[in-house]
N, C-alpha and C positions, 0 to 999 in steps of 0.2 A: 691174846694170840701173840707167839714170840716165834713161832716159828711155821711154813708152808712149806710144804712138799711135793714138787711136781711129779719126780721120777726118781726118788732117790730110794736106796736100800734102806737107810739108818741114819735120823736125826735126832739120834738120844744123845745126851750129854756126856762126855767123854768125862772119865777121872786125870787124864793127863791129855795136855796135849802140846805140842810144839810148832812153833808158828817159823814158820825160814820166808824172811825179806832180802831184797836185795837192799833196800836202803833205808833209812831213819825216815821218818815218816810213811811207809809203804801200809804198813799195817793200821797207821790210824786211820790213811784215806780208804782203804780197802775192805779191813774185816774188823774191825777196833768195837763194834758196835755188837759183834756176834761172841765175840772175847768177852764182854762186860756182861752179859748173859749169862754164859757158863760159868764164869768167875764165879759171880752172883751162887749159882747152883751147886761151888763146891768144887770146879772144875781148878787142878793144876798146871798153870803156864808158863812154856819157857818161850822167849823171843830170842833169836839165832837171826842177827842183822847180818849179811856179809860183807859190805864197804861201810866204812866213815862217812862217808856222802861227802868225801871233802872238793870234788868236785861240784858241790852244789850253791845254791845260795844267789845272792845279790849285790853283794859289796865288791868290788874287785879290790879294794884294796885293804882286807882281811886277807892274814895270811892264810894256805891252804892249811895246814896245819891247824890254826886257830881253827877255823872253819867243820875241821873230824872233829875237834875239842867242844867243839859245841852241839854240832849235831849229836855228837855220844849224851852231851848232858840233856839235850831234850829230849831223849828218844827216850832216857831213864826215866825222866820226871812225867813224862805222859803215858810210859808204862802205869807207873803208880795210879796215875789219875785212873787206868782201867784196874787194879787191882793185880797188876802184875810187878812182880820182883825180881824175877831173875832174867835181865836179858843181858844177851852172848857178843860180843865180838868179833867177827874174825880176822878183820883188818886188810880185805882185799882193796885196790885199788879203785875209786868210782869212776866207772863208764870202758872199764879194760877188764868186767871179767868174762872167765872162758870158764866153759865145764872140765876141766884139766882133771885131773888125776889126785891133785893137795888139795883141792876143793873140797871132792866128792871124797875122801880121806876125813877130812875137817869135821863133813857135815854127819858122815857116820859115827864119828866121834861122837858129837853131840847128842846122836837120837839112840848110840846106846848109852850114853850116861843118863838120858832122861828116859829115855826109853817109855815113849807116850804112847797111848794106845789109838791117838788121829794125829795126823800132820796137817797143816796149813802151808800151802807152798806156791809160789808163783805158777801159773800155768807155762806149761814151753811152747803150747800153740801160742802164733799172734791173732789179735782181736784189731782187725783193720778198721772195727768201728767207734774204735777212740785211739788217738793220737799218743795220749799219754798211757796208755798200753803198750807201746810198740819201742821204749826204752831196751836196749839189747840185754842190759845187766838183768832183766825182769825174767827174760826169755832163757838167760846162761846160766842163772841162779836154779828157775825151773826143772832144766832139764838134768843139773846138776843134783839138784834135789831130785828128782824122781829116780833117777839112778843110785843117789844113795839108801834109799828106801830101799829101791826093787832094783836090781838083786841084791847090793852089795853091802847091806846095812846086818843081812839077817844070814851073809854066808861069812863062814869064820875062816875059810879058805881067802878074802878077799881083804885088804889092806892090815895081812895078818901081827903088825907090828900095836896093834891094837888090842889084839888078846894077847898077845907074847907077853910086850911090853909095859901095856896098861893094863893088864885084864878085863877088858872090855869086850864082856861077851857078845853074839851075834843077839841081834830085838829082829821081832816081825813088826813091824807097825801094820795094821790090817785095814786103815781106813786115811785117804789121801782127799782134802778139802781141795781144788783148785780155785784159785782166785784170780781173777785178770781174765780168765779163758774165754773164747766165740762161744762155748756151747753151754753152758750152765744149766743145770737140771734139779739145784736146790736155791730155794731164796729163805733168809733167814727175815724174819720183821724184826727192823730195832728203832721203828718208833718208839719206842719207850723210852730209850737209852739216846736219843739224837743227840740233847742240849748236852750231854756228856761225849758224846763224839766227835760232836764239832770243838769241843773245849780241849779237847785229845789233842786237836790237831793243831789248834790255834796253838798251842807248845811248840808247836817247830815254828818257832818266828820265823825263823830264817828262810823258811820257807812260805810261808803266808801271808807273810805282813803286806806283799805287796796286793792281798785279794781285796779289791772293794765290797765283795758281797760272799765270804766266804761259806756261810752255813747256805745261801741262798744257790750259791753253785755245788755243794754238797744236797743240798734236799731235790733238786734236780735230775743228780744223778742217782738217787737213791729211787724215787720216786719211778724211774724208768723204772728199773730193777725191780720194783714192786708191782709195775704192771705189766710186764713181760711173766712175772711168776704168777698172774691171778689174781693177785691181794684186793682187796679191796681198798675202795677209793679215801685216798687220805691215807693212804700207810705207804713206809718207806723199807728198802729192804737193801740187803748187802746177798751176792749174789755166789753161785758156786759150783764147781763141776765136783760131784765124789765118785771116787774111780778108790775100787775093792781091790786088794791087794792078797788077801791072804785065801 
């Protein structure tokens, strides 16, 4: 069993898909395990980070700069560890983004160049029942993403210097994974795939070195997640709202 469906339309394996974080580590803690899955089955992924995370970390006396410079290189190297190669930049500021207009511009770019047939994207509802959901970049990226998808990813009338200029024609993406959301209606099982999750993640030193028990508070929250969707007992799951587009 790899995957459970409580209410969803479509948990078939996508041939592309693109995953939009707001920061380096977002998608290890989050979906890394459902990534390594599809991968596995042939699936092509792009990662679309929006900040540096240079705001993040532990050191204060690591420069900020150093600090993007590193996060970028873990985010790389623990892509690879799921079988992923191409991830994106965009270079927005961490903990100051807004859904602005060169965002939702940016992220259009991206999903017609890749032009996947699922996106992975932060939820823009908040989830008041974890703390470290309620990051605002999580919530601006979100809504950002969802509007770049619906409408303005698929209308050629909408940040036209894109087909003008790049020939970047209008994509329908027809299928949106949320991640982080109150309501989720698919659970994926990646008991198979954990020791490789947590090893995903344990890549962002920077950010975990300080956990004394870090697979331990991962299998926790996954474990919920697996029993909120049914699963049987002993299985761990990564969780998801899918909201149809086309």
């Amino acid at each position: 069993m790899d995957e459970f469906m409580t209410d969803s339309p479509d948990r078939s394996t996508p041939e592309s898909l693109l995953v939009v974080a707001a920061h380096p580590d977002d998608i290890e803690f989050c979906v890394s395990g459902t990534v390594m899955q599809w991968v596995a089955r042939g699936t092509t992924v792009t990662y679309c980070i929006v900040t540096d995370g240079d705001a993040g970390g532990y050191d204060e006396r690591l420069p900020r700069q150093a600090m993007a410079d590193l996060r970028r290189a873990e985010q790389v190297h623990s892509a690879k560890l799921s079988g992923v190669h191409d991830v994106r930049f965009l270079g927005y500021p961490d903990s100051f983004v807004e859904p602005g207009v060169e965002l939702r511009r940016d992220l259009c770019r991206v999903i017609r160049q890749v032009r996947p047939q699922r996106a992975i994207v932060p939820s823009p509802e908040i989830n008041w029942k974890r703390v470290a959901d309620l990051h605002p970049d999580h919530r601006a990226v979100g809504n950002a993403a969802l509007r770049a998808v619906y409408p303005e990813a698929r209308n050629p009338f909408a940040h036209p210097e894109l087909l003008k200029e790049e020939g970047l024609g209008p994509w329908i993406v027809p299928e949106l994974w949320l991640m982080t959301g109150p309501t989720p209606n698919q659970y994926v099982d990646v008991t198979a795939v954990f020791d490789r999750k947590v090893d995903a993640l344990r890549i962002h030193t920077s950010q975990t070195a300080h956990f004394d028990d870090l697979a331990g508070l991962l299998r926790d929250w996954l474990a919920e997640h697996a029993r909120a969707g049914g699963l049987p007992q002993g299985r761990l799951a990564e969780a998801f709202q899918i909201v149809r587009t086309d």
